[in-house]
C-alpha positions in Angstrom: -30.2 -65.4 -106.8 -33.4 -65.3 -108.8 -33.5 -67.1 -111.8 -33.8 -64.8 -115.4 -37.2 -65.1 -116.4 -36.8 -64.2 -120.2 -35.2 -65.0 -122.8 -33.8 -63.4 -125.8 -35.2 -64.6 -129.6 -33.8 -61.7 -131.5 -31.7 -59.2 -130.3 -29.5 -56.4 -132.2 -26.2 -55.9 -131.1 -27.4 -52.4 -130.7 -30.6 -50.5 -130.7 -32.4 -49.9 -134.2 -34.4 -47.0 -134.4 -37.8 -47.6 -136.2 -37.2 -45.7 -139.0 -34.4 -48.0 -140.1 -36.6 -51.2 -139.4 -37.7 -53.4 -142.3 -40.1 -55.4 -141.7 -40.9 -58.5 -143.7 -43.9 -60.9 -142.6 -44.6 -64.2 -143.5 -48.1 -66.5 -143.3 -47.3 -68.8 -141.0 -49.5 -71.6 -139.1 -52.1 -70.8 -136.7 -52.7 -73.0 -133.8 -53.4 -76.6 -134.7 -54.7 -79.2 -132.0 -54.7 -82.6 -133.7 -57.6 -85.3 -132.9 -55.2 -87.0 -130.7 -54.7 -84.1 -128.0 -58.7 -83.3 -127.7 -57.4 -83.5 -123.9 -55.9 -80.4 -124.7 -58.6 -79.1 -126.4 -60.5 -79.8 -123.3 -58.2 -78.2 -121.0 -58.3 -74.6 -122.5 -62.1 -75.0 -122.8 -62.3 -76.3 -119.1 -59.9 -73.2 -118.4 -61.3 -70.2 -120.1 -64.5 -71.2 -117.9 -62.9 -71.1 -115.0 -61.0 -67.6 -115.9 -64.2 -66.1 -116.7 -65.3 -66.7 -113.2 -62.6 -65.5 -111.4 -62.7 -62.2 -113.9 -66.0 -62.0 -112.9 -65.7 -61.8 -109.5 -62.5 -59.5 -110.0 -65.1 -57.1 -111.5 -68.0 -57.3 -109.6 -68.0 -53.5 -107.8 -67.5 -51.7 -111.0 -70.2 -54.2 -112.6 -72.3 -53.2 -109.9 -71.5 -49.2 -109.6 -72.0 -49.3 -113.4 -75.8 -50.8 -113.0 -76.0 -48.9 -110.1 -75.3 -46.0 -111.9 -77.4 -47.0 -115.4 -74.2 -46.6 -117.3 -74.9 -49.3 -120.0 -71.5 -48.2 -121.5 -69.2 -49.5 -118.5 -71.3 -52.4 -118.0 -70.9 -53.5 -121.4 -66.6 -52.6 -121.4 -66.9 -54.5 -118.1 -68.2 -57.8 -119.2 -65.8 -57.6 -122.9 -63.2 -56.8 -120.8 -64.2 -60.7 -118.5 -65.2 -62.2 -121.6 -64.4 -60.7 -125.1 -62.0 -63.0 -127.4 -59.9 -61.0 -129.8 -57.9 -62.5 -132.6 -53.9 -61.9 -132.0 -51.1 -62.6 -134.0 -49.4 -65.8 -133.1 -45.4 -65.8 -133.5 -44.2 -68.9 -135.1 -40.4 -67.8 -135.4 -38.3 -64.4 -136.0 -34.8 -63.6 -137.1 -32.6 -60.3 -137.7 -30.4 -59.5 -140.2 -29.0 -56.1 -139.6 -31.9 -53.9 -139.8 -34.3 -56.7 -141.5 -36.4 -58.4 -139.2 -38.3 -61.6 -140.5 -41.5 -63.2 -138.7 -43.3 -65.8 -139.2 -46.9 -65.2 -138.1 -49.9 -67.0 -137.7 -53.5 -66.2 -136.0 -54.3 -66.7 -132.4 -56.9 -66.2 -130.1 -57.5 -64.6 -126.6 -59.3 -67.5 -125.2 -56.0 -69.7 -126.8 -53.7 -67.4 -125.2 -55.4 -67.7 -121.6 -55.7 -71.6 -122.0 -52.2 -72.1 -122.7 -49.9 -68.6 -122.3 -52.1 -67.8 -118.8 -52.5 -71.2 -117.0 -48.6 -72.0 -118.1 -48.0 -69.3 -115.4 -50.6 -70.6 -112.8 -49.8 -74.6 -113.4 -46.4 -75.7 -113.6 -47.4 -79.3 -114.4 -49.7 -78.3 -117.6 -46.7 -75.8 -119.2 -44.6 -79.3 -118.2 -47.2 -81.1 -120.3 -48.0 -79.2 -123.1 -44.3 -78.6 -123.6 -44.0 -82.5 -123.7 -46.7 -82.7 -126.5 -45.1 -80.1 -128.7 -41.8 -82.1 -128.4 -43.3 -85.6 -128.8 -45.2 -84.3 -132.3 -43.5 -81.3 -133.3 -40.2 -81.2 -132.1 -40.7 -78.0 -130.8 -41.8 -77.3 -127.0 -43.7 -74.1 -127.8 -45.9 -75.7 -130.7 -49.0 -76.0 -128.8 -49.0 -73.1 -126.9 -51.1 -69.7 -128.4 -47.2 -67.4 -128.8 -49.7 -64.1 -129.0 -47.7 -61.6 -129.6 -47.2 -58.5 -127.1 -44.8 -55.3 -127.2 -44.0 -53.1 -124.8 -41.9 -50.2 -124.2 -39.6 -48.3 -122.0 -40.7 -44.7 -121.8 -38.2 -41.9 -120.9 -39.9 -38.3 -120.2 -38.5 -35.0 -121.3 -36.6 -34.8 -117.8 -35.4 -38.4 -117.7 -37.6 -39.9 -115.8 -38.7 -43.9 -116.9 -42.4 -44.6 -115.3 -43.2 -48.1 -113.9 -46.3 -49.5 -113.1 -47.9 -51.5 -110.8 -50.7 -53.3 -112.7 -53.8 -53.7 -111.0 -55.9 -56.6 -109.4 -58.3 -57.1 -112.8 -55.7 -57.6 -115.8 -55.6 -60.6 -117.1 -52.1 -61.7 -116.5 -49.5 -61.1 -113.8 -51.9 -58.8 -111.2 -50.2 -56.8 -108.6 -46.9 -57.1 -110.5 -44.3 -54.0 -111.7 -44.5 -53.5 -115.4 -44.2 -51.1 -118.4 -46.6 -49.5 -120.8 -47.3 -52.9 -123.6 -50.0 -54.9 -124.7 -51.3 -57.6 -127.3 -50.5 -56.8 -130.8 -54.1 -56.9 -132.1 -55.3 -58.5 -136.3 -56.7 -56.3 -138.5 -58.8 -53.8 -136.1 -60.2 -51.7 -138.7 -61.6 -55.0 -140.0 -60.4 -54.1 -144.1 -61.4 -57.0 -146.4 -58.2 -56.4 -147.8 -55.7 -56.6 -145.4 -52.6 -59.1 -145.6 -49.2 -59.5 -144.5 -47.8 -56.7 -145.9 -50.5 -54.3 -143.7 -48.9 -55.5 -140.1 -47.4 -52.7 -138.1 -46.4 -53.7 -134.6 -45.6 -50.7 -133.7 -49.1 -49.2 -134.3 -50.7 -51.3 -131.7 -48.0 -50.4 -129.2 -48.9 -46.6 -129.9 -52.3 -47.4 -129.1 -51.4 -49.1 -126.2 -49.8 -45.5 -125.0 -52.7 -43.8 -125.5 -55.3 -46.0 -123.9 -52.9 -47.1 -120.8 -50.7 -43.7 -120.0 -52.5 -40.6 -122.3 -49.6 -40.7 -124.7 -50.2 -39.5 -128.0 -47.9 -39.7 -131.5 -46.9 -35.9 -130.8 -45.3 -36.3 -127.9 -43.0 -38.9 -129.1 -39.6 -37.9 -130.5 -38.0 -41.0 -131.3 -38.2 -45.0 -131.3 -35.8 -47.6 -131.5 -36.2 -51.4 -131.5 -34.6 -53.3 -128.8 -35.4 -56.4 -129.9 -38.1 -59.7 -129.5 -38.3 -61.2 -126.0 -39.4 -64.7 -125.0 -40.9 -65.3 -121.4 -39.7 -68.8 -120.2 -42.6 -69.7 -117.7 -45.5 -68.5 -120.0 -43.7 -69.0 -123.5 -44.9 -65.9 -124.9 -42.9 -63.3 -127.2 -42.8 -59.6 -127.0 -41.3 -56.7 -129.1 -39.3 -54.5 -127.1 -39.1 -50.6 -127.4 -37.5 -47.6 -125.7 -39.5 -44.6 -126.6 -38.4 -40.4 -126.2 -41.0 -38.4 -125.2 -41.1 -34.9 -125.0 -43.7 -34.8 -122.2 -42.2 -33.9 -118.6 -42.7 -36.2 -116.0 -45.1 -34.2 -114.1 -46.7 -33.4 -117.5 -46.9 -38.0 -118.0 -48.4 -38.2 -114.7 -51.2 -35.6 -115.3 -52.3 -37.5 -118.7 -52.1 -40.8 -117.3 -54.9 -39.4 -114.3 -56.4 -37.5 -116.6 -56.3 -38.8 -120.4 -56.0 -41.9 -119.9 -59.0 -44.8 -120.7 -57.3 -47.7 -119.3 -55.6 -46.2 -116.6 -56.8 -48.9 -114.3 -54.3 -51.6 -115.7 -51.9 -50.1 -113.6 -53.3 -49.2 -110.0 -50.0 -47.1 -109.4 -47.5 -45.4 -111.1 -43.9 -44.8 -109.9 -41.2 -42.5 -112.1 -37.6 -43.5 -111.8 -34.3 -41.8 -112.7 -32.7 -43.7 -115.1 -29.5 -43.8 -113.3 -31.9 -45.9 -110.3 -33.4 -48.4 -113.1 -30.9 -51.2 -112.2 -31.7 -50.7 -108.0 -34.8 -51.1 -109.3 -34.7 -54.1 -111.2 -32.5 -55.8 -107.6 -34.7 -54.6 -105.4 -38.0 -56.2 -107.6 -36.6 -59.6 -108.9 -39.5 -61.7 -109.1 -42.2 -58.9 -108.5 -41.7 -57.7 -112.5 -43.5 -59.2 -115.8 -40.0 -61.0 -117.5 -40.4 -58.7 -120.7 -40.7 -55.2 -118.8 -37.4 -56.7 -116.9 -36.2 -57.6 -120.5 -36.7 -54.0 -122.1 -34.9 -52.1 -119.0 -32.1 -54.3 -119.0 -31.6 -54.0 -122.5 -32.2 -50.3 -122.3 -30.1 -49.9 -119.4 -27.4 -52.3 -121.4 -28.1 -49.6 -124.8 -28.4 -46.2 -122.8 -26.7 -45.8 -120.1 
């Protein structure tokens, strides 16, 4: 039997709509690398060079159809896609009382979160390392690791249908692997000079993540509830968990995700399953599915059905 990939940090005992969801954020630490572990330092230098590579060779038709073509546009979205570094919010800890969830958030960095989140994944003896470190310091195996936040979110259609994707060859992170609709909870994107704690909304990056990825919009959403915050156990990274109503058909999903959608490529095919075929499913693809899309159905399945 294949071992559980995820973890739960905060989990309701049952769903919380969003509605009911307090939110209270505090400033917490960003990632510190003491004088002592410049070998680590190192290493995620070393390793963002070599991820920039490989993402450039992942990406070298549609660099090449996009000079090809004099579209200066999707050459420059190519190479920020191989080599942009966005600032993400780093989760130092979160607990729930009742419908009050507490984090503790600090700032992160894309280059960060591929040094340490990405290569945990590819090389077993660095997570084993870097684990060690925050231990031997910190007390605390996740210290020295980026903890970027993510959400994602189970999506049911109109007609009950849950679409599941199958991420393509050029993402970042777990390529050619089953997942849901999610992303990286991004800081401040409308850049205000006054923005603060009290200005995070995680679900507003997840709704944009909807739009860019699958063509949904905030009209076609009827409801969302709060499933809770997952932790991945190979690359240590946390995610916000949601099941969202739409009121979009299946047929009507598919035609925005071909059609609307900007980012569509993330996911290079999209499947739609009855919800009462989730859990063959989830059997059938142990091991083949990013831990927090597993997470999210299971607890949706656990919540719903």
């Amino acid at each position: 039997m294949t071992k559980r990939m995820w973890e739960m940090l905060v989990e309701p005992e049952r769903s919380i709509p969003l509605s009911a969801l307090e939110l209270i954020v505090h400033q917490g630490e960003n990632l510190k690398i003491p004088f002592s572990r410049s070998d680590l330092i190192n290493d995620i230098n070393e390793y963002w060079s070599t991820f920039t590579k490989d993402m450039a060779l992942r990406f070298k038709d549609r660099i090449r159809d996009a000079l090809m073509r004099g579209d200066d546009e999707a050459y420059a979205r190519a190479i920020q896609h191989i080599s942009g570094i966005s600032s993400m919010y780093r989760l130092n800890g979160a607990s729930l009382d009742n419908t009050r969830l507490v984090l503790n958030i600090g700032v992160t960095d894309f280059k960060e979160y591929i040094g340490t989140t990405q290569r945990a994944l590819q090389d077993p003896s660095f997570r084993t390392r870097i684990m060690n470190f925050g231990l031997e310091d910190h007390a605390n195996p996740n210290y020295y690791f980026a903890n970027p936040l993510s959400t994602c979110a189970v999506l049911v259609t109109a007609d009950n249908y849950v679409p599941i994707g199958l991420r393509g060859n050029t993402v970042a992170i777990y390529p050619n692997t089953h997942h849901i609709i999610g992303g990286y909870v991004k800081i401040n994107e409308d850049k205000s000079t006054s923005f603060c704690e009290k200005y995070i909304d995680l679900f507003a990056n997840m709704k944009k993540e909807l739009e860019q990825e699958i063509g949904v919009t905030s009209p076609d959403i009827t409801s969302v509830d709060f499933l809770g915050i997952a932790r991945n156990t190979i690359t240590r990274g946390p995610e916000a968990l949601y099941f969202v109503q739409l009121t979009l058909t299946r047929d009507e999903l598919e035609q925005r995700w071909k059609n609307r959608a900007r980012d569509k490529y993330e996911h290079r095919n999209l499947t739609f399953y009855p919800k009462a075929e989730l859990c063959c499913f989830l059997e059938q693809q142990k091991g083949n599915i990013v831990p927090s899309g597993e997470a999210a159905l299971t607890l949706f399945m656990q919540h719903y059905q």
